[in-house]
Backbone as a chain_set.jsonl record, in Angstrom:
{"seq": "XXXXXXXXXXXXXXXXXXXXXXXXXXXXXXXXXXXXXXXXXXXXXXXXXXXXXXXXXXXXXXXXXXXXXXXXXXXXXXXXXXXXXXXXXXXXXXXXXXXXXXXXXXXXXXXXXXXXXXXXXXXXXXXXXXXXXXXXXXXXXXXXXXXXXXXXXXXXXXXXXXXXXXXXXXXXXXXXXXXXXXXXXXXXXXXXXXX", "coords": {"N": [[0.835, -1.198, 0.0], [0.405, 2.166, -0.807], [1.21, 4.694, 1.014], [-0.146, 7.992, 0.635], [0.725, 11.288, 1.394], [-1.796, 14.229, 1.41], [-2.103, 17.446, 1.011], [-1.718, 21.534, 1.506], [-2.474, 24.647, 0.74], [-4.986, 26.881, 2.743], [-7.839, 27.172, 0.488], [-6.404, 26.21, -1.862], [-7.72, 24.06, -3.033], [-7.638, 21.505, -2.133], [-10.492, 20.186, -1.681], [-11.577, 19.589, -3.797], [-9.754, 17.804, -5.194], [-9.721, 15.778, -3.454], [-12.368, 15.076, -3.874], [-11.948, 13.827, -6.515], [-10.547, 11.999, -6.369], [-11.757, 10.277, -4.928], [-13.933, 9.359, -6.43], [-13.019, 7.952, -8.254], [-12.242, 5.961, -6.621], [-10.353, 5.945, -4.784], [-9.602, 5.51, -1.391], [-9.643, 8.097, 0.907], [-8.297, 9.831, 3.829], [-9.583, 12.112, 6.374], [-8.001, 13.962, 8.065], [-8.761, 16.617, 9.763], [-11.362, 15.746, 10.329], [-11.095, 13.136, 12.192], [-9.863, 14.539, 14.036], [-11.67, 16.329, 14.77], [-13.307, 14.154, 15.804], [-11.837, 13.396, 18.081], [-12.219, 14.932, 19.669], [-14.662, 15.356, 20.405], [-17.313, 14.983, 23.119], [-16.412, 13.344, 25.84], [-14.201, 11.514, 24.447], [-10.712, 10.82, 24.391], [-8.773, 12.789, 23.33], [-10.671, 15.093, 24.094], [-10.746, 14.545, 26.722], [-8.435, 14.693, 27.677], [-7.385, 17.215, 27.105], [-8.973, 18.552, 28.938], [-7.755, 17.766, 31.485], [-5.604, 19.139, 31.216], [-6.117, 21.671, 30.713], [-8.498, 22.126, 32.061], [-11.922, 23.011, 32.878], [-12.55, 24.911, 31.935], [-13.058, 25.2, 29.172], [-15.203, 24.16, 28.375], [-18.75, 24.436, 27.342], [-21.878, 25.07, 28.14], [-23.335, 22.551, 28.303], [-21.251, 21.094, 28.419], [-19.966, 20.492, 26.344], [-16.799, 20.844, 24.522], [-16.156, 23.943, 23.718], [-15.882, 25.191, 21.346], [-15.092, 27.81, 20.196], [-14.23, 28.961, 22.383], [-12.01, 27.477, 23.003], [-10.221, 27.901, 20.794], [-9.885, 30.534, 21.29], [-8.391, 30.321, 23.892], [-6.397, 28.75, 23.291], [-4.854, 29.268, 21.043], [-3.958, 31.637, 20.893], [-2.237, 32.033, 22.965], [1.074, 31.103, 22.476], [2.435, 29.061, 23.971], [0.131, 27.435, 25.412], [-1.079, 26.663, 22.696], [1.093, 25.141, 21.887], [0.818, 23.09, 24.307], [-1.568, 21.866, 23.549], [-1.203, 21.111, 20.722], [0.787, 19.185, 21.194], [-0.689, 17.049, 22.739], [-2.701, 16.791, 20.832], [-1.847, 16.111, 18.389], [0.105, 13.473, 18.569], [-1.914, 11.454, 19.501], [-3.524, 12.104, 16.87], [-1.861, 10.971, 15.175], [-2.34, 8.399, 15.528], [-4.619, 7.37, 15.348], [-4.635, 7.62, 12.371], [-3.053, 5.711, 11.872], [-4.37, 3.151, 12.76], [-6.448, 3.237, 11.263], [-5.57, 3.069, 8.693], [-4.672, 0.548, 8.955], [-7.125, -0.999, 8.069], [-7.109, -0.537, 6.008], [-4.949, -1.998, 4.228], [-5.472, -3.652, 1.882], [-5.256, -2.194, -0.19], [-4.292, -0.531, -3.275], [-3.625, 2.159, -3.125], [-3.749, 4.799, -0.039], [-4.626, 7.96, 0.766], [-4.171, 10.7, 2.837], [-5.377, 12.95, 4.072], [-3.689, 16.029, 5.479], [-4.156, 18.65, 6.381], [-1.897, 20.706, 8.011], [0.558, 19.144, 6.954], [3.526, 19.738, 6.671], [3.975, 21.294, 8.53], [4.063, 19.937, 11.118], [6.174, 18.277, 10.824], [5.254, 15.589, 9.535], [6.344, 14.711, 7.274], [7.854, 12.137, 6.655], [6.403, 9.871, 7.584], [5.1, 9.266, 4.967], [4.589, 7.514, 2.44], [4.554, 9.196, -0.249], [4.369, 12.959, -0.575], [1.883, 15.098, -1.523], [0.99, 18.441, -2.963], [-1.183, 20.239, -3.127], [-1.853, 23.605, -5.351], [-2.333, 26.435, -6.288], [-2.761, 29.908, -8.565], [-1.5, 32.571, -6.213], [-3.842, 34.742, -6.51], [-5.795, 33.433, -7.445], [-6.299, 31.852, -5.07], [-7.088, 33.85, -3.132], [-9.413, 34.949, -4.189], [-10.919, 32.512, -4.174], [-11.113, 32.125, -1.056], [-12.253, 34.545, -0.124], [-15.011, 34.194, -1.609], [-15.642, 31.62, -1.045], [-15.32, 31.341, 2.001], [-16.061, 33.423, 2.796], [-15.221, 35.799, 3.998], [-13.395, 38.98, 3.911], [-10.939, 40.975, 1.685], [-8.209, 41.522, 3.058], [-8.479, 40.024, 5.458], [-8.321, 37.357, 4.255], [-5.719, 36.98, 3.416], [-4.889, 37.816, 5.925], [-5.02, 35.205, 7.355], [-3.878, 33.331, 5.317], [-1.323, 34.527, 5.844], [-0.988, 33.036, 7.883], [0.067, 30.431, 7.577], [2.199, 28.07, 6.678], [3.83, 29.322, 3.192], [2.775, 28.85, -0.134], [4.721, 28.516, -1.686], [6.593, 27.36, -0.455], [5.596, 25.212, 0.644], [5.445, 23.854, -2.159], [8.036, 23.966, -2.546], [8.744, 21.302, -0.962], [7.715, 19.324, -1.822], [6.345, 15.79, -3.392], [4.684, 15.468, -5.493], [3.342, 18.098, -7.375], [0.074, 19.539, -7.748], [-1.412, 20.875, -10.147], [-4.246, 23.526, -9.078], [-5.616, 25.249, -11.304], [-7.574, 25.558, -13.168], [-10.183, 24.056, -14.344], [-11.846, 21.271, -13.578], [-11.835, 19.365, -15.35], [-8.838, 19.64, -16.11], [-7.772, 19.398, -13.821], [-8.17, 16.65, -12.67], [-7.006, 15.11, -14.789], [-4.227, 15.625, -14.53], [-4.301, 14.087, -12.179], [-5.068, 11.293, -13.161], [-3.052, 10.952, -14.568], [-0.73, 10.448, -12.078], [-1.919, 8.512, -10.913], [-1.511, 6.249, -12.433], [1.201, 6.036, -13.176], [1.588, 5.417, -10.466], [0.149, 2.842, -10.302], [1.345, 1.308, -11.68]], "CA": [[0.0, 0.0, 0.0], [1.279, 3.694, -0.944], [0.191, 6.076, 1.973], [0.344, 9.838, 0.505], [-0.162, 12.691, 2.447], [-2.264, 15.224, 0.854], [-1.53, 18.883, 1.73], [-1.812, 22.746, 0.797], [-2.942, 26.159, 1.777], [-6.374, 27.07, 2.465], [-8.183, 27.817, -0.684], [-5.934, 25.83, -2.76], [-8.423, 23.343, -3.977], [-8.021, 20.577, -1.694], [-11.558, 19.455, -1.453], [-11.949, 19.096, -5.186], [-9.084, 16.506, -5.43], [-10.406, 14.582, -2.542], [-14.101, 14.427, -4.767], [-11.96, 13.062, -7.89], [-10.054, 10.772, -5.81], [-12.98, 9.57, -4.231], [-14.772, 8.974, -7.39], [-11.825, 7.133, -8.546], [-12.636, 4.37, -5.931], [-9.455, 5.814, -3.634], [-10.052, 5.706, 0.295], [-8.736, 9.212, 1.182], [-8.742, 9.446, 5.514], [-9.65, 13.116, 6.832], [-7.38, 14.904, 9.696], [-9.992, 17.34, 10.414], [-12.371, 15.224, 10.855], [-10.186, 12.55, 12.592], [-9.47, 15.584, 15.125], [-12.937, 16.705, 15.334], [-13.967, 12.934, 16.773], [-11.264, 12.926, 19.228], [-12.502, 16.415, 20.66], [-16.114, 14.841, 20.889], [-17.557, 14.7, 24.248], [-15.538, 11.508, 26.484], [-13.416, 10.947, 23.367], [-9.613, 10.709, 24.258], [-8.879, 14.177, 23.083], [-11.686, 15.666, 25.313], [-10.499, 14.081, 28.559], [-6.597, 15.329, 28.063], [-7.406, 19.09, 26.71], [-9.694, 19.233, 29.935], [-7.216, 17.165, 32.297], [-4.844, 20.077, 31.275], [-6.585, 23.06, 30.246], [-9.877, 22.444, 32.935], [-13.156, 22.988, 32.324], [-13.221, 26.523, 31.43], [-13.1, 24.918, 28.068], [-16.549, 23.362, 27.991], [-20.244, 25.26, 27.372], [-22.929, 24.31, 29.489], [-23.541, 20.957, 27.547], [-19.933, 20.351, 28.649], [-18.862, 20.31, 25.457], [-15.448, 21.555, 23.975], [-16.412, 25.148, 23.173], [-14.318, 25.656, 19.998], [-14.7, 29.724, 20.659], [-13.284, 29.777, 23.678], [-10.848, 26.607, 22.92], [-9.643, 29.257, 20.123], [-9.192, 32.235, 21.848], [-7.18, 30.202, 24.589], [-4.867, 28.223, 23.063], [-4.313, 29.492, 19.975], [-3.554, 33.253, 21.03], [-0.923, 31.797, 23.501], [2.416, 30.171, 22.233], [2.614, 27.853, 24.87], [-1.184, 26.889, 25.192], [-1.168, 25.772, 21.445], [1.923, 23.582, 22.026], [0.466, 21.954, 25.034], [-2.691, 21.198, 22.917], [-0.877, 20.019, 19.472], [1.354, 18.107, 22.004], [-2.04, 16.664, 23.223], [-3.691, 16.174, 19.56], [-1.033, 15.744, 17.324], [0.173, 11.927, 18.697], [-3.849, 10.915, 18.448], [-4.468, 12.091, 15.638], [-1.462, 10.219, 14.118], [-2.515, 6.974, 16.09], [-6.06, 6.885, 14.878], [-4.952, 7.394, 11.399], [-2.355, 4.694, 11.376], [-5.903, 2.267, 12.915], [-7.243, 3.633, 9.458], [-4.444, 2.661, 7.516], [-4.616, -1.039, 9.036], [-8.115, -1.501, 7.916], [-7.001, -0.377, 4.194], [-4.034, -2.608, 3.848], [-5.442, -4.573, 0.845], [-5.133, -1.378, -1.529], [-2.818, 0.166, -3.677], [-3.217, 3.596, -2.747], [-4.801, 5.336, 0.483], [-4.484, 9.322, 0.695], [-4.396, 10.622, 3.544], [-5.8, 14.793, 3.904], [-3.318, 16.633, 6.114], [-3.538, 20.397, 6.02], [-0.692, 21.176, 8.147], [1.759, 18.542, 7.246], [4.964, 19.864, 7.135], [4.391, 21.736, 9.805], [3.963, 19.03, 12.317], [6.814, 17.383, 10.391], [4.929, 14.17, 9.325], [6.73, 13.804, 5.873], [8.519, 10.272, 6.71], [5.126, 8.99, 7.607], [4.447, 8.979, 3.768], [5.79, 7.31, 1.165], [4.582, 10.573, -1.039], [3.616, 14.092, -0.214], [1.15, 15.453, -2.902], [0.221, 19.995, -2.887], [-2.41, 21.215, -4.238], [-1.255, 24.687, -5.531], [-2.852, 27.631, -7.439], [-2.038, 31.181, -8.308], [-2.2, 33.429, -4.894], [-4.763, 35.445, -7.124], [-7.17, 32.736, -7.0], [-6.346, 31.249, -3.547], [-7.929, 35.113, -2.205], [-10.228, 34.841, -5.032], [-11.541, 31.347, -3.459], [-11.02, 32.255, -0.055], [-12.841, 35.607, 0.324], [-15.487, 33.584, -2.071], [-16.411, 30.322, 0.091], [-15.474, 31.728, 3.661], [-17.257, 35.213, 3.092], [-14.216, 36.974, 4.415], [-12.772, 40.229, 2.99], [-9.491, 39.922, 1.528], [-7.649, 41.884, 4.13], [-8.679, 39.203, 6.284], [-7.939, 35.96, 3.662], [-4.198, 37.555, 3.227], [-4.065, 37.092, 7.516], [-5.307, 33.542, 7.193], [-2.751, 32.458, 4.66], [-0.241, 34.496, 6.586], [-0.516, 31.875, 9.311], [0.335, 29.472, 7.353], [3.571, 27.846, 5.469], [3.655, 29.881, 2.204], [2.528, 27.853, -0.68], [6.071, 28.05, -2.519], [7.705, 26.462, 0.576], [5.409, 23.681, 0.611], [5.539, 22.995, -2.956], [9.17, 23.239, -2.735], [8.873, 20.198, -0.213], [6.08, 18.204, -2.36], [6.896, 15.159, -4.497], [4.205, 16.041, -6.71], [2.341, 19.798, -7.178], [-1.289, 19.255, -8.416], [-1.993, 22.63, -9.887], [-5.962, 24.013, -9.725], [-5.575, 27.133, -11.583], [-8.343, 25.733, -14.27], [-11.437, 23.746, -14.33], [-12.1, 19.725, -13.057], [-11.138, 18.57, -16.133], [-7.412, 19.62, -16.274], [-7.132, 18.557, -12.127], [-8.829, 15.124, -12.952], [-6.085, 15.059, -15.963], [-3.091, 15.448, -13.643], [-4.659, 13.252, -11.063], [-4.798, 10.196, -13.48], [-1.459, 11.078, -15.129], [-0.15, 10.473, -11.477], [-2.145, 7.362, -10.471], [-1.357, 5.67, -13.403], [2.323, 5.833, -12.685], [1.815, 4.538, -8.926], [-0.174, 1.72, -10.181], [2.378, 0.821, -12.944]], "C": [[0.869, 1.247, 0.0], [0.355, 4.418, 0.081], [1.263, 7.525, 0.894], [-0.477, 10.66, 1.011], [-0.722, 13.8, 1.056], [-2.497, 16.582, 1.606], [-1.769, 20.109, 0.807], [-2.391, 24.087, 1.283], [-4.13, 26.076, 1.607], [-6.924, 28.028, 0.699], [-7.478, 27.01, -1.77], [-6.834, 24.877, -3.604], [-8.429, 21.724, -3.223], [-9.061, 19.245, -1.993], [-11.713, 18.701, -2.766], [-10.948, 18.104, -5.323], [-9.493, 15.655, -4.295], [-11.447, 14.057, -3.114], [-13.447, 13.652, -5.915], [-11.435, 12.399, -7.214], [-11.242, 9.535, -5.185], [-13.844, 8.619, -5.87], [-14.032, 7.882, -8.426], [-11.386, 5.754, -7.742], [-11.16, 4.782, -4.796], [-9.889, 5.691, -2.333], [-8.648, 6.804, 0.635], [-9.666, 9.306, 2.969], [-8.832, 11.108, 5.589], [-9.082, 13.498, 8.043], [-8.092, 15.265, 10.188], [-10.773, 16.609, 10.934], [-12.314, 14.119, 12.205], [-10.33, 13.4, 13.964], [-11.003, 15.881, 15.831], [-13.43, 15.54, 16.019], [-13.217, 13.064, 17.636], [-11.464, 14.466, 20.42], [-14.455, 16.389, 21.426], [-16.368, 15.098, 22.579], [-17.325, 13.148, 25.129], [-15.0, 10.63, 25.712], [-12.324, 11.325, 24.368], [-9.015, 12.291, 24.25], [-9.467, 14.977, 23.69], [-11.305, 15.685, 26.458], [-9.067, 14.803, 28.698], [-6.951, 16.631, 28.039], [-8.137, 19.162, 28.488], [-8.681, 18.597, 30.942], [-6.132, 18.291, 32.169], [-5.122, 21.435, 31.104], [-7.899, 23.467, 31.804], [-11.057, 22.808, 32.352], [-13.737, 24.218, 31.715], [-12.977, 26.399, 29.8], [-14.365, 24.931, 27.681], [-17.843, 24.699, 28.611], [-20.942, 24.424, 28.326], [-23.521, 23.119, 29.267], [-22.198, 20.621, 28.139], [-19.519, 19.863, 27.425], [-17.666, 21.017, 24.833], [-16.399, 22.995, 23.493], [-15.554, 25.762, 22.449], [-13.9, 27.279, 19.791], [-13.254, 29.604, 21.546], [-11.832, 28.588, 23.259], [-9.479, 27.633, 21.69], [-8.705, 30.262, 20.539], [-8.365, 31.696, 23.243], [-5.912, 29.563, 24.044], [-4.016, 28.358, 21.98], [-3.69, 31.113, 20.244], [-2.63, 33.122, 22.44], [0.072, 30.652, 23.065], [2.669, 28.735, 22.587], [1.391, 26.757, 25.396], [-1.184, 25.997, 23.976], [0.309, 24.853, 21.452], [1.503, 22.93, 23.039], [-0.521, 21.231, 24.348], [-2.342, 20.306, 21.795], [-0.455, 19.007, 20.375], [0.53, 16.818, 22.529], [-2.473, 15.626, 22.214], [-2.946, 15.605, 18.903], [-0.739, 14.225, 17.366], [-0.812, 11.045, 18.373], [-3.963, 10.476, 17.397], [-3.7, 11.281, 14.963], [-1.712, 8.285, 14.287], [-4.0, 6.508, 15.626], [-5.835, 6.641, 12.944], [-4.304, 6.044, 10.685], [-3.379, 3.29, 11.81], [-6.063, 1.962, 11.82], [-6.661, 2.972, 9.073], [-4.933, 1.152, 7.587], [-5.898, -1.316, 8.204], [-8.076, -1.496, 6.34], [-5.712, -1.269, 3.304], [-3.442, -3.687, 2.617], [-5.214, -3.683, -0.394], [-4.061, -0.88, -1.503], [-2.577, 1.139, -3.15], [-4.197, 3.99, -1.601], [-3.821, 6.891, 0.973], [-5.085, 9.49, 2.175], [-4.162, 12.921, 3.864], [-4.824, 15.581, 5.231], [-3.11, 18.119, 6.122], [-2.161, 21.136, 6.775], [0.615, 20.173, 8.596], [3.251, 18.248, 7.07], [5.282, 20.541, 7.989], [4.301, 21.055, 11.119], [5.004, 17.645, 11.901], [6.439, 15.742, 10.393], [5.145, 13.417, 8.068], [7.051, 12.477, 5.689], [7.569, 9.577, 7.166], [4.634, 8.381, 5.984], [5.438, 8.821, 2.634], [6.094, 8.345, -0.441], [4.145, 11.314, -0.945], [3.153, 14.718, -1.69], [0.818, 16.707, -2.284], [-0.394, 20.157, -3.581], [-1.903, 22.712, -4.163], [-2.641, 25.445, -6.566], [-2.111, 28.871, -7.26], [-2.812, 32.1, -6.986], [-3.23, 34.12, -5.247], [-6.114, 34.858, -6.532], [-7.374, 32.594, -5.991], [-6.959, 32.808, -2.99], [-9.284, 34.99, -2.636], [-11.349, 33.93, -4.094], [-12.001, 31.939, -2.234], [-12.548, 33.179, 0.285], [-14.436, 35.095, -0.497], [-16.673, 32.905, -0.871], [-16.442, 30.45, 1.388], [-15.711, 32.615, 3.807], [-16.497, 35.531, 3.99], [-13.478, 37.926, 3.67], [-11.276, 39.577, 2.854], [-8.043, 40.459, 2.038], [-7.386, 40.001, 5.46], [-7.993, 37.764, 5.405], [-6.26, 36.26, 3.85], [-3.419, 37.264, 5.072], [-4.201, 35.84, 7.81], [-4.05, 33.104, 7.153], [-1.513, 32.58, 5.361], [0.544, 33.75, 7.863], [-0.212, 30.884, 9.096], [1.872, 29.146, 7.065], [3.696, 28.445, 4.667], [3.427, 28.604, 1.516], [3.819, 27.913, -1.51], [6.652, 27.137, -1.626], [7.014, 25.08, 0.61], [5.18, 23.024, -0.568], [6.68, 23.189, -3.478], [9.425, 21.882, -2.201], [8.108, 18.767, -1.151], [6.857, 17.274, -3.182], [6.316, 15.087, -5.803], [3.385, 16.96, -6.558], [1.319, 19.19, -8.018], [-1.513, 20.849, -8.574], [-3.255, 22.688, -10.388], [-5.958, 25.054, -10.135], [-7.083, 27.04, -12.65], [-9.841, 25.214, -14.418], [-11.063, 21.86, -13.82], [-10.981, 19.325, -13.877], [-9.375, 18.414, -15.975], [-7.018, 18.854, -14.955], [-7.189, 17.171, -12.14], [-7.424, 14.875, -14.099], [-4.447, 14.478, -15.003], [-2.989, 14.123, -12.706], [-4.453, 11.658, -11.593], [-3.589, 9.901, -14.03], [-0.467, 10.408, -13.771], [-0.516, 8.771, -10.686], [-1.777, 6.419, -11.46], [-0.009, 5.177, -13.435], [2.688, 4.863, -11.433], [1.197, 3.537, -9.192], [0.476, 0.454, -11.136], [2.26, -0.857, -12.077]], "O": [[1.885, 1.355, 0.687], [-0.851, 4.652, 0.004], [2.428, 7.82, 0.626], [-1.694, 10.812, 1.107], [-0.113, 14.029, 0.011], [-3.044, 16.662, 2.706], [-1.983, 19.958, -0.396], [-2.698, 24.248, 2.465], [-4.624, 25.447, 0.671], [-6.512, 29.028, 0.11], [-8.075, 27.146, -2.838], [-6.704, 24.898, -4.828], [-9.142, 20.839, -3.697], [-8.852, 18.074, -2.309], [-11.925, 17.492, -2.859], [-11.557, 17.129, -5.763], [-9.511, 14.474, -4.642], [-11.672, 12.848, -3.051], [-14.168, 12.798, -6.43], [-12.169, 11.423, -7.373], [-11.315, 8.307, -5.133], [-14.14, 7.434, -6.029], [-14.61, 7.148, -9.228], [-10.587, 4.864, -8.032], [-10.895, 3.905, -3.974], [-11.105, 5.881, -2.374], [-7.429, 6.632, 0.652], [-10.826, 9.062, 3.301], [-8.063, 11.605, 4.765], [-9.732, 13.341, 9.077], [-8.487, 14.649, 11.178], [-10.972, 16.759, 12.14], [-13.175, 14.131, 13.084], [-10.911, 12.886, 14.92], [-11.364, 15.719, 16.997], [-14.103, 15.85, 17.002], [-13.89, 12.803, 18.633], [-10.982, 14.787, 21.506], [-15.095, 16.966, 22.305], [-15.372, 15.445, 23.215], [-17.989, 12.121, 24.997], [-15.054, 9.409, 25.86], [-12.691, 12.093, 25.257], [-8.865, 12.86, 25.332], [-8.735, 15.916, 24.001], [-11.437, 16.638, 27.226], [-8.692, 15.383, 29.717], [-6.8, 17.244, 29.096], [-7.6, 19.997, 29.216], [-8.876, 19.433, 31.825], [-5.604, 18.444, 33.27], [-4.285, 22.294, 31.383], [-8.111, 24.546, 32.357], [-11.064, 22.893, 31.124], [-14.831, 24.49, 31.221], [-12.719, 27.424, 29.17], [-14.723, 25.625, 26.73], [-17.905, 25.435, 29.596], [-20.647, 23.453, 29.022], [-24.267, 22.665, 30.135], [-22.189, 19.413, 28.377], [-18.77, 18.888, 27.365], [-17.964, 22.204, 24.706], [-17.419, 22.779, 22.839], [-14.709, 26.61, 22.735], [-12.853, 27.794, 19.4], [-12.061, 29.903, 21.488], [-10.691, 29.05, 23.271], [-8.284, 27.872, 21.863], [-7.553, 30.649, 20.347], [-7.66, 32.554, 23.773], [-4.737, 29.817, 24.307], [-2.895, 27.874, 21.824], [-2.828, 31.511, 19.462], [-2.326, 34.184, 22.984], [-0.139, 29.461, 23.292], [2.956, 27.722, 21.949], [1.594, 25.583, 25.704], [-1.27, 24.775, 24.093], [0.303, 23.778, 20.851], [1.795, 21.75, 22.844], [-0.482, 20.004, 24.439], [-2.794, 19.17, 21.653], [-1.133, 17.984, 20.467], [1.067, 15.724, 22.7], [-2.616, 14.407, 22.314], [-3.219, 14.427, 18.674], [-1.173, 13.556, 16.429], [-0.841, 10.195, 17.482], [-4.253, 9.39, 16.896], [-4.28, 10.651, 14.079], [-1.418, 7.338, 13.557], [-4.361, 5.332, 15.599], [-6.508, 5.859, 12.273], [-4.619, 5.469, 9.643], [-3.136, 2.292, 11.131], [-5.936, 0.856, 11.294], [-7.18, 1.86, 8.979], [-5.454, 0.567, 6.637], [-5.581, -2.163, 7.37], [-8.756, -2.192, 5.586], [-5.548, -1.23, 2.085], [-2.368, -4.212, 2.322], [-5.008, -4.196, -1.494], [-3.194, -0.692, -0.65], [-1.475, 1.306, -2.627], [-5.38, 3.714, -1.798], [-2.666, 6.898, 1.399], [-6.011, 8.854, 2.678], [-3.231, 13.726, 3.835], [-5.569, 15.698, 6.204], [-2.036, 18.677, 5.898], [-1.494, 21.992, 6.193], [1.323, 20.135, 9.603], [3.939, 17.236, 7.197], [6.433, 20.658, 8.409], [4.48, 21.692, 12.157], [4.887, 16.49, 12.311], [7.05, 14.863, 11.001], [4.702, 12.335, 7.682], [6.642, 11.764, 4.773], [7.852, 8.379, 7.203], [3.989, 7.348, 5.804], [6.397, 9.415, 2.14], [7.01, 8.382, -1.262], [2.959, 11.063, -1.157], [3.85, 14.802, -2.701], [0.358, 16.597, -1.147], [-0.168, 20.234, -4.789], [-1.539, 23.13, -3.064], [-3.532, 24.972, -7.272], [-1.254, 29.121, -6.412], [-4.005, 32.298, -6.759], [-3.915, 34.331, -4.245], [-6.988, 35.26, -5.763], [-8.44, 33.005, -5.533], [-7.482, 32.512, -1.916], [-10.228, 34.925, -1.85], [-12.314, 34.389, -3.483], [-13.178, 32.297, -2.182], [-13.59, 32.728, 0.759], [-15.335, 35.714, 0.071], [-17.692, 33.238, -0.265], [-17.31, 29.894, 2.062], [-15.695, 33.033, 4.965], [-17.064, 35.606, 5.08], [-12.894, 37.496, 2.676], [-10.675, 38.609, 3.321], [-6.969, 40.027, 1.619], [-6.466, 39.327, 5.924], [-7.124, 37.141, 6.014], [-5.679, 35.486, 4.61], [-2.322, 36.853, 5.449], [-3.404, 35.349, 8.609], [-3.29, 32.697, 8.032], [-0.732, 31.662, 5.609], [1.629, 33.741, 8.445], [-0.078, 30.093, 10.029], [2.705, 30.033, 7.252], [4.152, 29.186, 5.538], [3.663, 27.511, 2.031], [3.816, 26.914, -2.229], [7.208, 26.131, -2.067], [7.631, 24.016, 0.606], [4.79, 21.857, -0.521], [6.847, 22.834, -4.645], [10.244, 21.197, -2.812], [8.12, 17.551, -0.955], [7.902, 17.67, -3.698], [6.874, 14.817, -6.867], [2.579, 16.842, -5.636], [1.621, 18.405, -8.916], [-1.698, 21.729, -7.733], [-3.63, 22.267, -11.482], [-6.299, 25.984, -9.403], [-7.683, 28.072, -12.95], [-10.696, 26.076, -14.623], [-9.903, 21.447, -13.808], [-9.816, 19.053, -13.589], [-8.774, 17.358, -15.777], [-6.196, 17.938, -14.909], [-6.281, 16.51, -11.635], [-6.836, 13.913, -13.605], [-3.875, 13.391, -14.915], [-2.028, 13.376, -12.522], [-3.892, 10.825, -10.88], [-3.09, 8.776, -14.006], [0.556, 9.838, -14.152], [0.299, 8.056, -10.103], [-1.794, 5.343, -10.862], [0.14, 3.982, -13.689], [3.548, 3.991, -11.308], [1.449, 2.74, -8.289], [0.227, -0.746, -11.256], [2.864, -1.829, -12.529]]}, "num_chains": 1, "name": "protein.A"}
């Protein structure tokens, strides 16, 4: 089995190569989502953030209150490393579960948005970016997340740049154009790995 990480800046186009992969019969695993179960209520993830953070996390359901989980641990340094420190091991232990259960296929993709910044390249036998021109990526952005583009420009700024991570990539998927051409690339590349 080929694990490849799939990666890229917000706005780049992500989602749309996850729908042709999908439709392509791949099993692509979701981080986000991955993350979002282990933050559930008496998930794993739930019990540590509050065993270290306390309860001034949780709304009056007692559940994770992603506001306030926000505005504490992300707007201190040392807060958001106790928390990745927290999530990050998890999340890579639930996905390597995943993996086991996919072990009869050629290829399973695996959606990481920030994975060279949590250095998880040697997890994968190939890192794949989705790229476009910064034009679009505001274009998109200010678009689908109905934010001005003052605001998309501080987003991205929190990120990696997208040159640096598709200097790192082993292959750039560029969406600058319509399905067709991305779908084009996409089989140009599976076609190779299934040689």
């Amino acid at each position: 089995m080929k694990k490849i990480g799939l990666t890229g800046v917000m706005g780049a186009g992500k989602s749309s190569v996850i729908a042709i992969l999908k439709e392509k019969g791949i099993t692509v695993l979701d981080c986000d989502a991955i993350n979002a179960k282990l933050l559930e209520k008496g998930e794993e993830g739930y019990l540590k953030l509050i065993a270290t953070f306390g309860n001034q996390l949780l709304d009056e359901h007692e559940e994770l209150d992603k506001q306030l989980m926000s505005d504490l641990i992300f707007k201190d340094p040392l807060h958001k490393q106790q928390a990745e420190a927290i999530l990050h091991p998890l999340i890579k232990t639930k996905i390597e579960q995943e993996l086991l259960l996919h072990v009869d296929e050629k290829i399973v993709v695996v959606e990481v948005p920030l994975l060279f910044e949590v250095g998880w390249e040697a997890f994968f036998d190939a890192v794949w970016v989705v790229a476009c021109e910064n034009s679009l990526l505001l274009e998109r952005l200010m678009k689908y997340r109905h934010i001005s583009q003052a605001e998309a420009k501080r987003r991205l700024a929190h990120q990696m740049s997208q040159e640096a991570k598709i200097a790192k990539a082993d292959v750039v998927l560029y969406n600058n154009s319509n399905k067709e051409n991305l779908e084009r690339q996409i089989c140009d590349i599976l076609k190779v790995i299934r040689r």
